[in-house]
DOTIVO-546320 format. One record per residue (C-alpha): residue number from 1; residue in three letters; z, x, y. Coordinates in steps of 0.5 Angstrom, whole numbers, plus 2048, in hexadecimal, padded with zeros to 3 digits. Example, Ala and Ser with C-alpha at 12.3 -4.5 7.8 and 13.67 -1.06 7.14 Angstrom:
<voros>
+-----+-----+-----+-----+-----+
:   k :   r :   w :   u :   v :
+-----+-----+-----+-----+-----+
:   1 : Ala : 810 : 819 : 7F7 :
:   2 : Ser : 80E : 81B : 7FE :
+-----+-----+-----+-----+-----+
</voros>
This chain:
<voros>
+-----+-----+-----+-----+-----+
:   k :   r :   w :   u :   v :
+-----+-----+-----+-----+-----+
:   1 : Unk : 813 : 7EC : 805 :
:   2 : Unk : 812 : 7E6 : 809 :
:   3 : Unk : 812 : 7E2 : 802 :
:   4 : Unk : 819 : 7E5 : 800 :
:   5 : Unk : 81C : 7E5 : 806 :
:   6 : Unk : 81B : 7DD : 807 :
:   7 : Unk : 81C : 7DC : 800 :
:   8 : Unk : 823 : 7DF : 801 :
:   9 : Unk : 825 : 7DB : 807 :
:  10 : Unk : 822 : 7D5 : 803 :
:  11 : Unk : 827 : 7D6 : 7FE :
:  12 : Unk : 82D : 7D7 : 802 :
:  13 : Unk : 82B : 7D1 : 806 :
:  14 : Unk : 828 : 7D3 : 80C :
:  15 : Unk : 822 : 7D0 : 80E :
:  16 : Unk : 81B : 7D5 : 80F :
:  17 : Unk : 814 : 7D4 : 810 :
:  18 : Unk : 80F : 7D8 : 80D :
:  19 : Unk : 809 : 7D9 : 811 :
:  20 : Unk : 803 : 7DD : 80E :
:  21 : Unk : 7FB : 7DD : 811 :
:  22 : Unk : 7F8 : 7DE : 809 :
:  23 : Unk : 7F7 : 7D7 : 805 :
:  24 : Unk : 7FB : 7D9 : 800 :
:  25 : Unk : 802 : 7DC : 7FE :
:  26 : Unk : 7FF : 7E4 : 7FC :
:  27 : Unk : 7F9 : 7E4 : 7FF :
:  28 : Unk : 7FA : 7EC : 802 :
:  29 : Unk : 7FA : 7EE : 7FB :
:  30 : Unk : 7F6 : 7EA : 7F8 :
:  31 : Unk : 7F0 : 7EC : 7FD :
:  32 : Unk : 7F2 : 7F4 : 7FB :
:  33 : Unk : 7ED : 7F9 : 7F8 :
:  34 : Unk : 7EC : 7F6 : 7F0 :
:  35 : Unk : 7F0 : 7FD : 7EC :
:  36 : Unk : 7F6 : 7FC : 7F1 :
:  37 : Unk : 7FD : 7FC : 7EC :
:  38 : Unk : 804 : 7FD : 7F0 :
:  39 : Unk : 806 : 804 : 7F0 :
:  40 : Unk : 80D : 801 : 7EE :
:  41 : Unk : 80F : 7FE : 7E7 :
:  42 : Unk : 810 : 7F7 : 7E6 :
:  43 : Unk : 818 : 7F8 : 7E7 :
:  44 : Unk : 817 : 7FB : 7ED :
:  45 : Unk : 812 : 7F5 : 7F0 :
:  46 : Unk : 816 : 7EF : 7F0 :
:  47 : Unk : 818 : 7EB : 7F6 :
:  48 : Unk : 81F : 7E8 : 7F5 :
:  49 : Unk : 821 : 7E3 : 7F1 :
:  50 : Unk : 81C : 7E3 : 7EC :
:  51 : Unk : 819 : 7E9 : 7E7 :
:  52 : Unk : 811 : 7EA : 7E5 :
:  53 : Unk : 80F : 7E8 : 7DF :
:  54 : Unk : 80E : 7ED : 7DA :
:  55 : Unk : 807 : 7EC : 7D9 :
:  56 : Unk : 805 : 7EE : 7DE :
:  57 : Unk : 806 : 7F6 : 7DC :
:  58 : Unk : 80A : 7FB : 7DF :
:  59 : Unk : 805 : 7FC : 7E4 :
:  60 : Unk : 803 : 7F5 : 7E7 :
:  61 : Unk : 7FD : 7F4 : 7EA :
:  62 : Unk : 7FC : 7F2 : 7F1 :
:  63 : Unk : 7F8 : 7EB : 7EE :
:  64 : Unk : 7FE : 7EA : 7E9 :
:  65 : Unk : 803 : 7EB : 7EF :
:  66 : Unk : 800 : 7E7 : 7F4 :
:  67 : Unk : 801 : 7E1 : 7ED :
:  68 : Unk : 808 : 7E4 : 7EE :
:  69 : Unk : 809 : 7E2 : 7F5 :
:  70 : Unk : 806 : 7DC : 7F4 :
:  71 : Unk : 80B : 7DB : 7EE :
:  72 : Unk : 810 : 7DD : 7F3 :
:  73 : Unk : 80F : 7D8 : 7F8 :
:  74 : Unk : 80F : 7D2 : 7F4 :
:  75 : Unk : 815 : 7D4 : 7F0 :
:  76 : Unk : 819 : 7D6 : 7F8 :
:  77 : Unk : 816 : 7D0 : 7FA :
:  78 : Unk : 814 : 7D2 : 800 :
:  79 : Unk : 811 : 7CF : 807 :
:  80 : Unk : 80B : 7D2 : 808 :
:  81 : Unk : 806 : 7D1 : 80E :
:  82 : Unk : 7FF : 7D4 : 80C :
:  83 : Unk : 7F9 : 7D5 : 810 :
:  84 : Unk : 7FD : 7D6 : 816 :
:  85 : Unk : 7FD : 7DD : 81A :
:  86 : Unk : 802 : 7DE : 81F :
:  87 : Unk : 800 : 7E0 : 826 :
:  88 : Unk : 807 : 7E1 : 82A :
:  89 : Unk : 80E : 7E1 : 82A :
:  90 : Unk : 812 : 7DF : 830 :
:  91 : Unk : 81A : 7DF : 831 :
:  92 : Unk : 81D : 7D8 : 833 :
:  93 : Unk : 822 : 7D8 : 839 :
:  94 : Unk : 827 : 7D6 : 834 :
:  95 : Unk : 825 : 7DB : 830 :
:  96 : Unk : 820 : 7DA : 82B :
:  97 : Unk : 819 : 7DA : 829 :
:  98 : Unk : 812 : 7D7 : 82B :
:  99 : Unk : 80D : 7D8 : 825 :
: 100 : Unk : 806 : 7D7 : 828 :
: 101 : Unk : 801 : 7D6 : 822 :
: 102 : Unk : 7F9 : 7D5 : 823 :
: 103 : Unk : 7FB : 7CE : 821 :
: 104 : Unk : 801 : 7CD : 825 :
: 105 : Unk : 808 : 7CF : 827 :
: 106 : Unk : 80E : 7D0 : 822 :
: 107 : Unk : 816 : 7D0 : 825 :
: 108 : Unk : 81B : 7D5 : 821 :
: 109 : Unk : 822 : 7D8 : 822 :
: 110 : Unk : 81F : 7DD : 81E :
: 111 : Unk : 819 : 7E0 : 81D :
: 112 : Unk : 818 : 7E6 : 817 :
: 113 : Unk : 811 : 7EB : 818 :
: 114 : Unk : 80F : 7EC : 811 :
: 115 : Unk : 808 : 7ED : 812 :
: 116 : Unk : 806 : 7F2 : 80D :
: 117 : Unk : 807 : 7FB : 80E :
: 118 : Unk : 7FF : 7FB : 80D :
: 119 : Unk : 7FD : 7F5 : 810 :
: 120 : Unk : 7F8 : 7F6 : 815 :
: 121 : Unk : 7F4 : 7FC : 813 :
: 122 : Unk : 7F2 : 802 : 817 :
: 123 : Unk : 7EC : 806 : 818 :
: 124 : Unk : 7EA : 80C : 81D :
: 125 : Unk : 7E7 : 80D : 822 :
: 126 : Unk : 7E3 : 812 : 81F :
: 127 : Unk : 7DC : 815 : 824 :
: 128 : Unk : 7D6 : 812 : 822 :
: 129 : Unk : 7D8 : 80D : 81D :
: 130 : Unk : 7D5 : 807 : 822 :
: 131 : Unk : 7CE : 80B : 81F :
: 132 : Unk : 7CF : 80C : 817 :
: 133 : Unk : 7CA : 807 : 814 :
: 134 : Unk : 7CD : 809 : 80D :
: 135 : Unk : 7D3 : 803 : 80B :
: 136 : Unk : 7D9 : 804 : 80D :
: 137 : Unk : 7DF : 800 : 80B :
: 138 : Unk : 7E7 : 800 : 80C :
: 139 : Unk : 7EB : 800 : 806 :
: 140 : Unk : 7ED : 7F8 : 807 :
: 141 : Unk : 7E6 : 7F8 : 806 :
: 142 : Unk : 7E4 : 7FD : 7FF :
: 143 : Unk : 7E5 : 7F8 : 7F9 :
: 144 : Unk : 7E2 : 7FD : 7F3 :
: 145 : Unk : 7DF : 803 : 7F1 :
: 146 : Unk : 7D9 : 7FE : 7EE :
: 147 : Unk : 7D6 : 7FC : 7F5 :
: 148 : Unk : 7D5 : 804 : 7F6 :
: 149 : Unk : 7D3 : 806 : 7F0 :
: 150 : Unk : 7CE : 80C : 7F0 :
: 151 : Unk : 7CF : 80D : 7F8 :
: 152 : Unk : 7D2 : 813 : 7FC :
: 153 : Unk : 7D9 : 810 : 7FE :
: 154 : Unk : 7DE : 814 : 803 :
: 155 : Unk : 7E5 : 811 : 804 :
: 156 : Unk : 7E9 : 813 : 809 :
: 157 : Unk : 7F1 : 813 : 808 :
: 158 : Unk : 7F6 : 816 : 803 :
: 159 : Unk : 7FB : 810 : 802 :
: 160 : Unk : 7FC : 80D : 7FC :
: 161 : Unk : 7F6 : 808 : 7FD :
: 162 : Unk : 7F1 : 80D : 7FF :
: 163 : Unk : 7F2 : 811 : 7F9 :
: 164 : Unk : 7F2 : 80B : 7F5 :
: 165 : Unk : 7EB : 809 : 7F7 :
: 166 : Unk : 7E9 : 80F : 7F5 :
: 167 : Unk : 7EB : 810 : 7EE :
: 168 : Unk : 7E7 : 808 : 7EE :
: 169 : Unk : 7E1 : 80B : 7F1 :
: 170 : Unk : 7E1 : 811 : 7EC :
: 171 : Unk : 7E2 : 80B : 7E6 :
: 172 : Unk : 7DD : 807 : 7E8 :
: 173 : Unk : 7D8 : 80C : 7E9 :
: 174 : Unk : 7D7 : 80D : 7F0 :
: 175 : Unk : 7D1 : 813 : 7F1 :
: 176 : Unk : 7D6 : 818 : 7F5 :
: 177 : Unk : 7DE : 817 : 7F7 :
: 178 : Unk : 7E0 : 81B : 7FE :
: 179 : Unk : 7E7 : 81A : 800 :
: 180 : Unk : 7E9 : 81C : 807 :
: 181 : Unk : 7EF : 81F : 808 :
: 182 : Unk : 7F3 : 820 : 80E :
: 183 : Unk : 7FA : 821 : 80C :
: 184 : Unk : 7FB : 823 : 804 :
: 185 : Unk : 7FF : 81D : 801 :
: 186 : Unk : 805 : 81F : 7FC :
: 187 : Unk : 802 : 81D : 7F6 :
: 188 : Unk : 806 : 81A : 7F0 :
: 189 : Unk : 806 : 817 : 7EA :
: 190 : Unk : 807 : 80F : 7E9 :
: 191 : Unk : 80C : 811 : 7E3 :
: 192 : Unk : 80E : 816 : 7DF :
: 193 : Unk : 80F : 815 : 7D8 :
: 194 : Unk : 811 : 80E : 7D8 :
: 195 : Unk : 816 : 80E : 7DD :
: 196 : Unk : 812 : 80C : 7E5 :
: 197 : Unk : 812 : 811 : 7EA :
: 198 : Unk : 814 : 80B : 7EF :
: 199 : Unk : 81A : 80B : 7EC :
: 200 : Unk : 81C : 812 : 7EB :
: 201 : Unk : 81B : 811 : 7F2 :
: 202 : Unk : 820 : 80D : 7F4 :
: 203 : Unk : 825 : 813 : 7F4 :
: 204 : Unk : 820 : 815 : 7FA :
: 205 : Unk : 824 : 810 : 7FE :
: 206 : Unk : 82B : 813 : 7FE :
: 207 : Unk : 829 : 81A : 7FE :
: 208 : Unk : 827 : 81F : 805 :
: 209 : Unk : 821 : 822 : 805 :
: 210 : Unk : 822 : 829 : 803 :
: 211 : Unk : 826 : 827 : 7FD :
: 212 : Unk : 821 : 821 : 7FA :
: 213 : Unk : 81B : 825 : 7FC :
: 214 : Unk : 81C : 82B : 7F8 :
: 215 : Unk : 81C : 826 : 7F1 :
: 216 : Unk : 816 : 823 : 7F4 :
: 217 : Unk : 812 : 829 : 7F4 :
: 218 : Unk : 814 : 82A : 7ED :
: 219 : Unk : 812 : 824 : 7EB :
: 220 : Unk : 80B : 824 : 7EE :
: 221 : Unk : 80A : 82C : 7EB :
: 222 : Unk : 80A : 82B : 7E5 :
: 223 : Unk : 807 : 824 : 7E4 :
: 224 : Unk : 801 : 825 : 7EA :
: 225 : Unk : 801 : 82B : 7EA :
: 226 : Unk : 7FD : 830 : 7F0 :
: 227 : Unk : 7F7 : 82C : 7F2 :
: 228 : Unk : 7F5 : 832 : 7F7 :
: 229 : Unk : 7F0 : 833 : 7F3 :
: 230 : Unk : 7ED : 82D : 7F4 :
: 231 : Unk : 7ED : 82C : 7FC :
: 232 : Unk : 7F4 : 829 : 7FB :
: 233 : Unk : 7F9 : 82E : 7FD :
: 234 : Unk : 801 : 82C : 7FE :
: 235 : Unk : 803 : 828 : 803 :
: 236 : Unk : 806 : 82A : 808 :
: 237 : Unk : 80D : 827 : 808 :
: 238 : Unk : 811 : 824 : 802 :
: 239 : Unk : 811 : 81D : 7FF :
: 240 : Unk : 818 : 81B : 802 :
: 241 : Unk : 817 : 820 : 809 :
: 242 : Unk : 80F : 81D : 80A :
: 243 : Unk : 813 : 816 : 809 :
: 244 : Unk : 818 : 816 : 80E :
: 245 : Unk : 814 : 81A : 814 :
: 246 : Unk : 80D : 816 : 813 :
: 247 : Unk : 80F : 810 : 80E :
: 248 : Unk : 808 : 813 : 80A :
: 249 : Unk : 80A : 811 : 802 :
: 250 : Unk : 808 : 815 : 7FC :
: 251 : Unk : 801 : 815 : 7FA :
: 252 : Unk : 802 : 812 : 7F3 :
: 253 : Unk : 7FE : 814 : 7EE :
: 254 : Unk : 7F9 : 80E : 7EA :
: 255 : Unk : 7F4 : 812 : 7E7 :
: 256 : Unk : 7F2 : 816 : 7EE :
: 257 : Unk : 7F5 : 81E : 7EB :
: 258 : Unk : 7F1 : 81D : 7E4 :
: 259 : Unk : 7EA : 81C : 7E9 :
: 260 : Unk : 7EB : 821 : 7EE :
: 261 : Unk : 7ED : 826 : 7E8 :
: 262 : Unk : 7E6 : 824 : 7E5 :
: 263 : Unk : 7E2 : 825 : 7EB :
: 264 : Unk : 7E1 : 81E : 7EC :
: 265 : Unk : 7E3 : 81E : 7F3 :
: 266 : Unk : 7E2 : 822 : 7F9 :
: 267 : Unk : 7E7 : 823 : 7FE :
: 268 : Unk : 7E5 : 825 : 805 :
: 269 : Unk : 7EA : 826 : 80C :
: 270 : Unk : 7EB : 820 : 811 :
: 271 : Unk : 7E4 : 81C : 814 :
: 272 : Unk : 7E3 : 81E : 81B :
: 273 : Unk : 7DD : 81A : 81D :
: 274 : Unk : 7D6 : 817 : 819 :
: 275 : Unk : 7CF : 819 : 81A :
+-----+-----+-----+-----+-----+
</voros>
């Protein structure tokens, strides 16, 4: 977002400063886990002015799409900063800014926040979790399923990134894969035939709840099916009602359904403390 909002303003002449505290332009993808590809197509995925190159798949990987970033930043002709982490924001008495880094200040009538949904990560505050001797890390951490293989791993969280993890783990020959659910996730499938789901659901945009829903139930019945069986019941709301009352996305699915069907993956309710 920070890339193509100063690309945009660059080109219609307006001056803007890019400040990132990485060393490198796409530095938040490239540092993800090694299976991450984008749940979007590549059409979907573009930032302004400039389309991803065909060979990087339908399905670019993060490592590709860092390179996109890179590519992007070059071509926009952008001034980025790096390095650089912004500690306050004050107002101006004549109404603009003061931007305080940790290697100095900045001035700017106009400051945009484009820090990143997921940038700073989350962990509960769970009892007992100070005396856990086993390892523990946060997804920002988990790189791949290779580093644990033949262990005993619990992921906690039923989002796109912790279903995902599991379905690595599986594949890398971890010993035993527990999912820990506290709210069953809406789980549908990336595609359907060769159409992307993420672009089915565009529609879901313009439509009410009540009507986009009963369409979505649909589809996930007769591609996902009923996963009840395998400790997953049905979530407890609709994609597009989840969506709006929570701003909790679909769960799409990478190959997670085909493991829990198998029995790869044990699914256990909500973490409450460790001993």
């Amino acid at each position: 977002a920070g890339l193509a909002t100063a690309a945009c303003l660059t080109r219609r002449g307006i001056e803007a400063l890019v400040l990132d505290r990485h060393d490198v332009v796409g530095a938040s993808w490239a540092n993800r886990y090694e299976r991450l590809h984008l749940h979007t197509p590549r059409v979907q995925s573009r930032l302004p002015g400039m389309r991803i190159p065909r060979r990087m798949g339908r399905w670019v990987s993060k490592d590709d799409y860092a390179g996109y970033l890179r590519e992007y930043a070059s071509a926009s002709r952008l001034r980025i900063t790096h390095g650089v982490t912004v500690r306050t924001i004050d107002r101006r008495p004549d109404g603009g800014h003061v931007v305080v880094t940790d290697s100095g200040s900045l001035t700017a009538d106009v400051v945009v926040i484009a820090t990143g949904y997921n940038q700073a990560p989350h962990i509960p505050d769970w009892p007992g979790l100070d005396r856990y001797t086993g390892t523990f890390m946060h997804a920002s951490e988990y790189r791949t399923g290779a580093d644990h293989r033949g262990r005993a791993v619990l992921v906690v969280g039923s989002g796109n990134t912790g279903a995902e993890i599991c379905a690595d783990l599986c594949e890398q020959g971890a010993g035993r894969v527990t999912w820990s659910v506290r709210t069953p996730p809406n789980v549908i499938p990336r595609e359907i035939g060769p159409i992307p789901t993420t672009l089915l659901g565009i529609a879901n945009d313009f439509l009410p709840a009540p009507m986009a829903d009963p369409i979505n139930s649909w589809i996930q019945r007769t591609t996902i099916g009923d996963l009840s069986e395998h400790g997953l019941p049905p979530a407890p709301g609709g994609v597009v009602a989840q969506m709006r009352t929570t701003d909790v996305v679909p769960t799409i699915d990478v190959g997670t359904v085909e493991h829990l069907r198998a029995g790869r993956i044990d699914v256990v309710p909500e973490v409450i403390g460790f001993t």
